[in-house]
N, C-alpha and C positions, 0 to 999 in steps of 0.2 A: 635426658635431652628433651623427649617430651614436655614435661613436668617445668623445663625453664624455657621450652617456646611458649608453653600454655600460660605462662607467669610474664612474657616479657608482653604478650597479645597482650593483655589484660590490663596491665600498667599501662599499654600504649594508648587502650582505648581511655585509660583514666587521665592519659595528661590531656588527649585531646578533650576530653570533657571539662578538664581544669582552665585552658586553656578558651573554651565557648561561654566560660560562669565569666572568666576575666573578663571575657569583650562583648559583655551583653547586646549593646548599644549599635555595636559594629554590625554583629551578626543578624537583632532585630531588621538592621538599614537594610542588606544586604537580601534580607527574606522580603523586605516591599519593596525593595527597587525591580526583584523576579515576580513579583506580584503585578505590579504598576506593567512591567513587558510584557508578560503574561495579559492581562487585561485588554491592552491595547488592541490584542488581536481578535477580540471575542467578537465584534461587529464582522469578522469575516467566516464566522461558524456560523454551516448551512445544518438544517436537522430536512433530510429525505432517505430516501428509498432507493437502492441501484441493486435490480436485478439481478446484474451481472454480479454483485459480489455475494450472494447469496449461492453461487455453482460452484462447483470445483474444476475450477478449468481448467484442472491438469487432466480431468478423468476421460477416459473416450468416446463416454458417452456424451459429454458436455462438447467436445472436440467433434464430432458429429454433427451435435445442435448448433455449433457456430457456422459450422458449413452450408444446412444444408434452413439452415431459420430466414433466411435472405430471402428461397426462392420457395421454398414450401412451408414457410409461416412456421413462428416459435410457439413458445409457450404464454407471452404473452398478449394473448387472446379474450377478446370481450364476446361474450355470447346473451344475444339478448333473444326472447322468445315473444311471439303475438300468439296470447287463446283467446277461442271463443268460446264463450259460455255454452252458446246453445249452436246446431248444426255444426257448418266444417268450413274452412275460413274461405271454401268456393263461394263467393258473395262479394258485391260492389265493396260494399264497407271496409269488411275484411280486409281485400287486397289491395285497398289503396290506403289504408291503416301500414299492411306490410312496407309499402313502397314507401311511406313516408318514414316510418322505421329506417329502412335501407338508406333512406336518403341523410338523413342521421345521423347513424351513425358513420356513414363514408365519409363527414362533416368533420368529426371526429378528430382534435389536436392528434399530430403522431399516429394517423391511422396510414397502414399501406395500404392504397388505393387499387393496389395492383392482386390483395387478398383478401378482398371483401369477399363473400359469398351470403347469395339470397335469393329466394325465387325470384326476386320482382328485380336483380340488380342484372347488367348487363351482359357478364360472363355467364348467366345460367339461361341458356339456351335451348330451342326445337329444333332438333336438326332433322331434315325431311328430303327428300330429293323434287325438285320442279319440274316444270311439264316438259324442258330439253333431256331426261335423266340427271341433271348435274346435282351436286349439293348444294342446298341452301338452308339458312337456319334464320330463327327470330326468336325475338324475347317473349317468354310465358309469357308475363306482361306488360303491356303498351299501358303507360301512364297518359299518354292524350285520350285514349276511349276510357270514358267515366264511366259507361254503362253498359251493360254486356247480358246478353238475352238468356233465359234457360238453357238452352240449349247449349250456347257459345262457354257458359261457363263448366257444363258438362263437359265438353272436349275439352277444356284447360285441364279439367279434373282428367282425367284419360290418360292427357299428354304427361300429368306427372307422375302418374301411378307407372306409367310405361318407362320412365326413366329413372333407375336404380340408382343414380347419384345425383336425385334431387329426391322420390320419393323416399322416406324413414331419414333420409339424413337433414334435410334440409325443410322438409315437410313431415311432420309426425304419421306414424302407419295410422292413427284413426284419425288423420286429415283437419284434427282442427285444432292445431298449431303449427308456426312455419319458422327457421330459426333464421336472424341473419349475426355473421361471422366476421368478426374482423380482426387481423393483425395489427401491433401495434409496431411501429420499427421503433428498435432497443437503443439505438444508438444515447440519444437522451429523451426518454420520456417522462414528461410531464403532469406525473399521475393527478396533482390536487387540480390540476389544469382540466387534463383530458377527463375527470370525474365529476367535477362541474358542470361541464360540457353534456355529459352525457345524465346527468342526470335531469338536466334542462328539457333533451330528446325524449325522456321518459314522460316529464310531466306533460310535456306537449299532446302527448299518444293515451290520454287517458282520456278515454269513450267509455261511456257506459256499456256494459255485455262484453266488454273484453280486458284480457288481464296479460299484462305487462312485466316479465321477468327477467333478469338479467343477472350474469356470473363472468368468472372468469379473474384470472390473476389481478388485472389491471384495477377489475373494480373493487377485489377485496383490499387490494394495495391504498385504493380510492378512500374506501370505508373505514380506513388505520388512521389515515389523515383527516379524516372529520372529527376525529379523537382527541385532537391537541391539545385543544383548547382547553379540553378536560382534565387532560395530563398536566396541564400545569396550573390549574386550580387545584389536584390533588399533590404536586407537589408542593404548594404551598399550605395547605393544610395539613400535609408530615410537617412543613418545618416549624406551624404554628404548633401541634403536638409534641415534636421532641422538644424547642420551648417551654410549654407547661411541665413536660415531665425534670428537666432541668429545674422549673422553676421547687416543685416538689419536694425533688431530690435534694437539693443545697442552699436554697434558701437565702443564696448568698450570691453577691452580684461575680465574683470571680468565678464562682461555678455554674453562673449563667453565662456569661459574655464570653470567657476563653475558649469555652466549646466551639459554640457559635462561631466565633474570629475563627475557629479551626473548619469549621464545614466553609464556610466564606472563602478562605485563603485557597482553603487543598482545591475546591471547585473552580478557583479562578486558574491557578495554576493546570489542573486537567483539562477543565472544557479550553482557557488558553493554546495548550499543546494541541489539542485538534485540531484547533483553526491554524494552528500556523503548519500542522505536520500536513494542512487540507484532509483530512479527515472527518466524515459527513458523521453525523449521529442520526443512528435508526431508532425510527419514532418506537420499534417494538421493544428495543434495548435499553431504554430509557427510565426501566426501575436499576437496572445494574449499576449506572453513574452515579446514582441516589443513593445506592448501599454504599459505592466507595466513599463518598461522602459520609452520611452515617456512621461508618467502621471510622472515620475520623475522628470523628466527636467521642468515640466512646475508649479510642486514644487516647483524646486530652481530660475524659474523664477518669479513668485510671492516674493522673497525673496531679488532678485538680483533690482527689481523693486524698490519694496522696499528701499531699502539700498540705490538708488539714490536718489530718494527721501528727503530722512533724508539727504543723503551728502548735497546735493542744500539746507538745511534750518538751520543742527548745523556744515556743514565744516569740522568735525571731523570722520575719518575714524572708530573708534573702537565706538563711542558714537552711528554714522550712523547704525551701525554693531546690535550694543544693542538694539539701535529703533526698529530697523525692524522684531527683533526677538521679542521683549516685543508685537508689534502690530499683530505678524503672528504666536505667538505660541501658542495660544489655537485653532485658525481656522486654521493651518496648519497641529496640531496636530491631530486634530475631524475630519478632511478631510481624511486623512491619514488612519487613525484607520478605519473610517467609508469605508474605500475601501479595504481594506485589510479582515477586517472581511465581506464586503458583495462577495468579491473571495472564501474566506477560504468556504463560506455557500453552496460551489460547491460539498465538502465534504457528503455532503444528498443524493446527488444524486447512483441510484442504480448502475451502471457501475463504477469500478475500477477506468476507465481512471477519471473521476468525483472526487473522493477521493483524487485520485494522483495528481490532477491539483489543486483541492482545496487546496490541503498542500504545494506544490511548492509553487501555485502564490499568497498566503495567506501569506506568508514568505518574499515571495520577496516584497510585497505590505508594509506591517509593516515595513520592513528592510529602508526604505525610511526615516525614522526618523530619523534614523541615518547617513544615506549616504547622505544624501540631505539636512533635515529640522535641524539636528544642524552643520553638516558639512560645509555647505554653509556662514551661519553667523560668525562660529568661523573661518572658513578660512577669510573670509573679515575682523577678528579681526588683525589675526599675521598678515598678509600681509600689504604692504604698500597700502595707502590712494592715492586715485589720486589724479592726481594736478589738473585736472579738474573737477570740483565741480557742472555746471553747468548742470540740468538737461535737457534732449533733449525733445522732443515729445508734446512740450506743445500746441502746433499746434493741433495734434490728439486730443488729451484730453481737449483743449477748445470745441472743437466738438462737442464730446459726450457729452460733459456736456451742451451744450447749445441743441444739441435732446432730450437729458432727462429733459430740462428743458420747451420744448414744448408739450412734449409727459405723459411719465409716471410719470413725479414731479407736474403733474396740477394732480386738483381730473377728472373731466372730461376725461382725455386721461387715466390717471390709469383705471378708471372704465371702458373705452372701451379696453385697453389690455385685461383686466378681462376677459370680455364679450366673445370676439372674442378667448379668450381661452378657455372659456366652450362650444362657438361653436365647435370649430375647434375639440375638443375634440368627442362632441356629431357625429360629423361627419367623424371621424375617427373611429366610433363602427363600421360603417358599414364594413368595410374592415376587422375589424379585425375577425368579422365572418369569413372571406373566408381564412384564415390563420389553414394548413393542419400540424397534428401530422403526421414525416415521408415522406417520398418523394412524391413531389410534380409531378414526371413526370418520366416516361421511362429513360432506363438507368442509367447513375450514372451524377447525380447536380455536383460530383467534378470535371468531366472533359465536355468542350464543347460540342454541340450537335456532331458536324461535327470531332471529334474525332474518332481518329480509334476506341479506347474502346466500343464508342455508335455506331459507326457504325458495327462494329463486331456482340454487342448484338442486335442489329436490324435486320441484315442479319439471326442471327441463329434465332431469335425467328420468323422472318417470313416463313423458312422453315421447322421449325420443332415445338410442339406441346408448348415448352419455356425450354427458359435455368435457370431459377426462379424455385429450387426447395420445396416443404414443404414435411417434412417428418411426418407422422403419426405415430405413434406406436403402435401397439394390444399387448395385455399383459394379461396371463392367471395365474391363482395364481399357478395352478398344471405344474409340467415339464409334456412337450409334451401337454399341454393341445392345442394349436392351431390345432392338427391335427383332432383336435374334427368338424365332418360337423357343426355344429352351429356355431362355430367359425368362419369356411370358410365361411358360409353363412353370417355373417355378418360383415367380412371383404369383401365382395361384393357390400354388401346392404350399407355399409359406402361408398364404392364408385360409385357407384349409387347416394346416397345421394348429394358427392361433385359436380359430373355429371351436377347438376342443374345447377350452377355456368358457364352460357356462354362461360366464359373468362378461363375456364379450357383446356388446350391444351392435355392432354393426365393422365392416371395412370397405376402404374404398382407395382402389390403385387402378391402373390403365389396362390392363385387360379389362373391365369391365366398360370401359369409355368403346373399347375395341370392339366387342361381343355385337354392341347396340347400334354402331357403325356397321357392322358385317351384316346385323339382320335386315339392315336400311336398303343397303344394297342388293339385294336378294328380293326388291318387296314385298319387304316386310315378313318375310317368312321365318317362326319363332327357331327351323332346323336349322337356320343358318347364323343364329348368335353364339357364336364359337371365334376362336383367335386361331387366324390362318397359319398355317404350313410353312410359309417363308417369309423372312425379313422384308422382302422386296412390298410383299402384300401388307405384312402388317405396316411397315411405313406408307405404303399407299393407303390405309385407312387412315393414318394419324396425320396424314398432309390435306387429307378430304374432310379430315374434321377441323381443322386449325383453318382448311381456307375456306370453311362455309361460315365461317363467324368471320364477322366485320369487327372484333375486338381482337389486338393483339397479345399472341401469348397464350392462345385458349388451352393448349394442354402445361401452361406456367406450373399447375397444383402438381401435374401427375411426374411428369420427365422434365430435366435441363435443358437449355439449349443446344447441348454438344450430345442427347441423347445415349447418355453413358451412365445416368441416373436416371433413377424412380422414386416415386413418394411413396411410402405405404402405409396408409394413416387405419390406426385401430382404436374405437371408442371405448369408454368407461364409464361408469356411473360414479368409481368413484378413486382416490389415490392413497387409499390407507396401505398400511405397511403390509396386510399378506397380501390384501390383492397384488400390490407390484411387486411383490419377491415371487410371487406363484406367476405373473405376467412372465417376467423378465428371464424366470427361469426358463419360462415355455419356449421362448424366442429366441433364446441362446440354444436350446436344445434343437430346432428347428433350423436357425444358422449355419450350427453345425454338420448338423445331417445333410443343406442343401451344399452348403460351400466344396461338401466332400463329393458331389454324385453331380453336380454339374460345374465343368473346368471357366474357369475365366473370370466368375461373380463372386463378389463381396456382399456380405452383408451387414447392416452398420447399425446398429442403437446408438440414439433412440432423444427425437426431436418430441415436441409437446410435450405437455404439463406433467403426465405421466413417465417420461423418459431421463427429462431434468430431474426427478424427484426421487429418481429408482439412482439415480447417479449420488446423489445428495444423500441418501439412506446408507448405498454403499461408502462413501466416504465419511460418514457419519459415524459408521462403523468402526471405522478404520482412527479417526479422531478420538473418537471414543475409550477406546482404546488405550490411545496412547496419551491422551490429554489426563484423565482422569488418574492412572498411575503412574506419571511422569508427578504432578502437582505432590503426589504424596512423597516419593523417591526423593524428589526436591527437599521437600519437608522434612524427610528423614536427615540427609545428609548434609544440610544444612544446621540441625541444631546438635547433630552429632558432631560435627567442626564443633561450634561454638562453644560444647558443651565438654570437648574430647572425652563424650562417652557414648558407644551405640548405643547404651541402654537408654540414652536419656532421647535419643532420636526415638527408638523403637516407642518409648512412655509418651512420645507428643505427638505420632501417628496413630498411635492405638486409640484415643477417643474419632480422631479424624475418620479411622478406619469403620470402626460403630456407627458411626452418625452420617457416612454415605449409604452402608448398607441398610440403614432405617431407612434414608433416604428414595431408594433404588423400591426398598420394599413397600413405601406411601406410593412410590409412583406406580407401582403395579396394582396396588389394592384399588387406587383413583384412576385408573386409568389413563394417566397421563401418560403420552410416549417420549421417545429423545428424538429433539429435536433440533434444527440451528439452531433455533430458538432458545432451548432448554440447554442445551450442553454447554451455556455460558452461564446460566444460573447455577449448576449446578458447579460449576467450576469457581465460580465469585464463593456460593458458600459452604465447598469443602476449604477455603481456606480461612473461614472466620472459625473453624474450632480450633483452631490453634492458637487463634488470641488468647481464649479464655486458658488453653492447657498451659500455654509459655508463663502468663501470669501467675500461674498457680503453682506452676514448680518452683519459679522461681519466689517465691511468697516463702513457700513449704524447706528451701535451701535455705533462707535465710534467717527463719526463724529456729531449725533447726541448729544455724550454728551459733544462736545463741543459748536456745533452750539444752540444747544434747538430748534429746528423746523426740522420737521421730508422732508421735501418738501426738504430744501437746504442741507440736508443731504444724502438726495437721489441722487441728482444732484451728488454733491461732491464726493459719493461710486462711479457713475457710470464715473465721469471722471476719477477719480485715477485707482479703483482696475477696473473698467469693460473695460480701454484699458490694464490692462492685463491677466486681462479672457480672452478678442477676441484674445490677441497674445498666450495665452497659447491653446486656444479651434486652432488657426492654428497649431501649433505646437503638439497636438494630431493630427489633422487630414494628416500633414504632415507625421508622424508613420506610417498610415495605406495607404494613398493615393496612393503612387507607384506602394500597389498590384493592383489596378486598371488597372494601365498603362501596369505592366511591366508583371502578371502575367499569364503564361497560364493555369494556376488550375483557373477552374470556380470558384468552390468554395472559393478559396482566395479573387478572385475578385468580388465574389458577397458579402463575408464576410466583403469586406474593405469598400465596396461602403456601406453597412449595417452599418457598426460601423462608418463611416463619417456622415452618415446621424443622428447618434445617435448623436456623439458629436456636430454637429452643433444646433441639437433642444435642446438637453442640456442647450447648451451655449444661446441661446434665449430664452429658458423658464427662466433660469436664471437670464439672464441682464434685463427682462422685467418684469416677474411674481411677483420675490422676491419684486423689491422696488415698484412695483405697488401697489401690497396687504400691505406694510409697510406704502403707504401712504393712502391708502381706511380704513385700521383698525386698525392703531395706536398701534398694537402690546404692550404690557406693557412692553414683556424685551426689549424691545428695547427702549421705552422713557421713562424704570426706570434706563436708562445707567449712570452711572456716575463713575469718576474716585474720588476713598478715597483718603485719608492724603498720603498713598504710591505710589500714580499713578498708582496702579493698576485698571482697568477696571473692574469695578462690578455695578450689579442690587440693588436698593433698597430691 
């Protein structure tokens, strides 16, 4: 039963192939009229940046941050810093330098207006009582007095050292740098916009003795997008490369131009389907499209290979044409499919961008079937045949066939490939230990160390507490319940708790607004900055503070309107992976314990850059996971159908399986960690080693069922099709290779030199592993190959 469903598949796929040779013409039309629709749409593909699809907004820390980023400021946050060379920025210059900063960036495309913070801005206030006893307050500083006497600016200095939520956080503890703070509302933000803008604010503020730094999501998002330009001068010098090496390779205009026609077509078709599915393309993700494309070409070169081939042995252009399709369309097909579906599996992952890219590049992947895998032979059908019939390369391919015939075609040297692969393997676990969920190091992996970006964030985090926010949440089931003393007390005692944490630079929540309100009242007595006894009092300090400022909203940062929330924002220097897994633990531990010992409060992770990112790591994880053994599983049971044999699934995962864990073990030796970023590189090329493996069995089946001896048909795959794996495994690596050269996004360049290193172990687990173990274990599908009465290739 088996045996005549695996024989009726097999015929079926042969008449519809009999069937696509009849109606070349048709099919050709049919592939450019989806081409021509396709195209049409391409003026409506946007290439940006969206925040939001970067989170995982199922997770509850992300459901936290949607709630509470409105009224206590997200994670995307600009933070720009004024130093002074010499003394403390107490001086005329100085602090009308600050104020013009503030003013600034409040100017700011998509800035909330309403969470600015800065000494010199309006919400940052003296609050004092007046000669009736009542409260009143005014701003540090008045921008209409230009000039301010020794003395006067001594009390300014005084007044800030005295105020705990402007001195260290806002003004550096050795007083000579002041930061100002802005939110950006998410809704749609205009990064190439808003980074313009503010880099205009920069150069305005450049005075000699003082220095000028700035960080923050928005502007690293900012600094991606000054990259473009670059990105597609280096894409176009891949495609002038893979060009030459075509030109090299073949020598011949069909094996320059159908490639080509194949990166053109499948590109129109993929970037087409974004624009019309409105699917944005991120500037970061923008070598992965290039490899789909790439993995294209080296499709229709396997095909183009091919077709010489056959020319050099039946001289007939349309016969050549048919050969090459009947030998390369089930393994070009299974290759194909098997890539496309282990992209699409990108879809699992928690974060949008994830789903988005899984359906794009899962489309454009598939789409190859037809732009490439029958495009290419039915074009060598209508077009004329050359006159030169003569195959080139025999030179190379005597070569290889005679290493494969000293190496992995004896038993002896297969079983040492073997070996030295289960070493190399065993000894690549060690590394892959050291392989971090999340960032790997200070500042941001997408730009250089010696980057202004990292330099920015290095200057602000060494003078001030960190520019790495986490936001905490306190949450009471009753309105007004925070102003409950238990509450405040254990909105204390949670910061205390974080306190333990070394690497904590500073916090800042509403008892502490309370404390300095109590000691006001009391004049000024330091025994009396304490958080009162009863709700009634602590609300009577927080209505005495809110109405001594003539700005509305003044406790906006700390509590909500309905008094049932609080903000509890904790600094960082920096958001690599242990510091937030050692944060997050701390805080969940601390959660716990309070939620347990006082009734009625919630506690909620976790708002700022640090909170999103501890979210994004955990599901990361969890993607991880499942992305990366899902793509193989796929892979397995995919060619085990095709193949009706698990062995021949288990034989096309097993190099797969080698070449991530070199993989995993380059990333731990270079320090790269997993990243959004990275978890779709790595996913695009675990499924290029199955190109080179599908080709190779199926080379080593066929030649087997002519030769009957498995040895000289090993030899035979690896002279034919494995010189064009190694020219197709160049021509991937030519795709990605330039970011290397040309790119100044780290991350691109550490991405390209990542995905080269995949493709090349690929292509040598490949050329080595497959016929190795096909000569150590005799495989069955592969020496029950035979072709029946139809010349179709099938298994006993």
């Amino acid at each position: 039963m088996v045996s005549q469903s695996r024989h009726r598949l097999t015929h079926a796929l042969h008449r519809a192939e009999e069937w696509i040779f009849a109606n070349p013409k048709i099919v050709l039309a049919l592939v450019l009229i989806v081409t021509a629709l396709f195209g049409a749409a391409l003026p409506k593909l946007r290439i940006y940046s969206d925040f939001a699809d970067l989170l995982p907004q199922n997770h509850p820390y992300i459901q936290t941050y949607n709630r509470l980023k409105e009224n206590f400021g997200g994670a995307n946050m600009i933070v720009m810093a004024v130093e002074v060379e010499k003394g403390t920025i107490f001086n005329d210059e100085t602090l009308a330098l600050i104020h013009k900063a503030t003013q600034g960036v409040d100017d700011l495309p998509g800035v909330n207006h309403n969470l600015v913070s800065s000494l010199s801005h309006r919400t940052a206030r003296k609050i004092f009582l007046d000669e009736q006893g009542g409260f009143a307050s005014e701003s540090y500083y008045d921008p209409m007095k230009t000039t301010r006497t020794v003395a006067e600016l001594e009390q300014l200095k005084k007044d800030v050292i005295a105020n705990p939520t402007i001195y260290g956080l806002l003004v550096s503890p050795d007083l000579k740098a002041a930061l100002i703070k802005a939110q950006l509302n998410e809704a749609d933000i205009d990064y190439p916009k808003t980074f313009e803008a503010l880099q205009k604010v920069r150069e305005s503020l450049s005075i000699p003795g003082h220095k000028i730094y700035v960080t923050g999501n928005p502007v690293l998002t900012g600094w991606v997008y000054t990259y473009l330009a670059q990105i597609v001068e280096i894409l176009a010098w891949t495609l002038a490369l893979i060009t030459f090496l075509l030109i090299v390779y073949f020598r011949r205009f069909y094996g320059i131009a159908l490639p080509l026609l194949g990166i053109a077509l499948s590109s129109i078709w993929g970037l087409g389907f974004m624009a019309i599915m409105g699917i944005n393309l991120e500037p970061l993700s923008l070598p992965i499209p290039f490899l789909i494309a790439a993995r294209a070409t080296s499709h229709g070169v396997q095909l183009v290979v091919r077709y010489y081939e056959e020319l050099a042995i039946v001289k007939n252009g349309q016969k050549a044409a048919r050969n090459a399709l009947d030998a390369l369309f089930r393994p070009g097909s299974l290759a194909i499919i098997v890539d496309a579906v282990g992209i699409a599996v990108l879809v699992l992952g928690a974060a949008p961008f994830n789903h988005k890219l899984g359906v794009a590049a899962g489309f454009w992947g598939f789409s190859v079937i037809f732009t490439v895998h029958f495009m290419v032979p039915l074009a060598l059908t209508v077009l004329p045949a050359p006159k030169n019939t003569v195959n080139a390369n025999e030179g190379v391919r005597n070569f290889l066939g005679a290493a494969m015939a000293r190496t992995g075609g004896t038993d002896g040297g297969a079983r040492s490939i073997l070996l030295l692969t289960l070493i190399g393997a065993i000894g690549g676990l060690y590394f892959v230990g050291k392989v971090q969920l999340g960032e790997s190091e200070p500042g941001s992996p997408l730009l250089h160390l010696d980057h202004d970006y990292n330099v920015s964030t290095k200057a602000i985090n060494t003078r001030f507490p960190g520019s790495e926010e986490l936001h905490v949440l306190m949450r009471t089931d009753e309105k007004g319940g925070i102003k409950r003393p238990e509450v405040m007390a254990a909105i204390e005692r949670f910061q205390a708790h974080m306190m333990s944490d070394p690497t904590l630079g500073g916090a800042k929540a509403i008892p502490g607004v309370l404390r300095v309100v109590n000691k006001l009242t009391h004049n000024d007595d330091p025994r009396w900055m304490q958080v009162p006894d009863t709700a009634d009092e602590v609300g009577g300090l927080m209505f005495a503070y809110m109405a001594a400022s003539p700005i509305p909203g003044a406790l906006k940062e700390f509590v909500n309107a309905d008094e049932n929330e609080a903000n509890m924002v904790f600094y960082y220097k920096d958001h690599q992976a242990d510091t937030i897994q050692r944060v997050v633990a701390l805080a969940e531990e601390g959660k716990k314990k309070l939620e347990a010992e006082v009734k009625g409060i919630h506690i909620e992770l976790g708002g700022g850059i640090v909170g999103v990112t501890a979210a994004g790591n955990q599901a990361l994880h969890t993607d991880h996971m499942i992305i990366i053994p899902t793509v193989m599983l796929i892979a397995f049971v995919i060619v085990m159908i095709y193949y009706s044999s698990v062995h021949a699934g288990w034989l096309m995962v097993l190099p797969m399986l080698f070449a991530t864990l070199m993989t995993y073990a380059y990333m731990g030796a270079a320090n790269i960690g997993i990243s959004v970023n990275t978890v779709p590189v790595i996913a695009v090329g675990v499924g290029v080693g199955i190109d080179y493996a599908v080709y190779f069995m199926d080379r080593i089946r066929e030649e087997y069922a002519s030769l009957q001896d498995i040895k000289q048909a090993v030899i035979r795959a690896v002279a034919t099709t494995g010189y064009a794996v190694s020219f197709t495994a160049v021509t991937l690596i030519a795709g990605v290779v330039m970011w290397i050269f040309m790119s100044d996004l780290r991350f691109q360049s550490d991405a390209a030199v990542l995905l080269s290193f995949m493709l090349i172990v690929n292509a040598i687990a490949a050329v080595l592993i497959v016929p190795s173990w096909c000569v150590v274990f005799k495989p069955k599908f592969v020496t029950a190959a035979h072709y029946d009465a139809d010349g179709v290739l099938e298994n006993d």
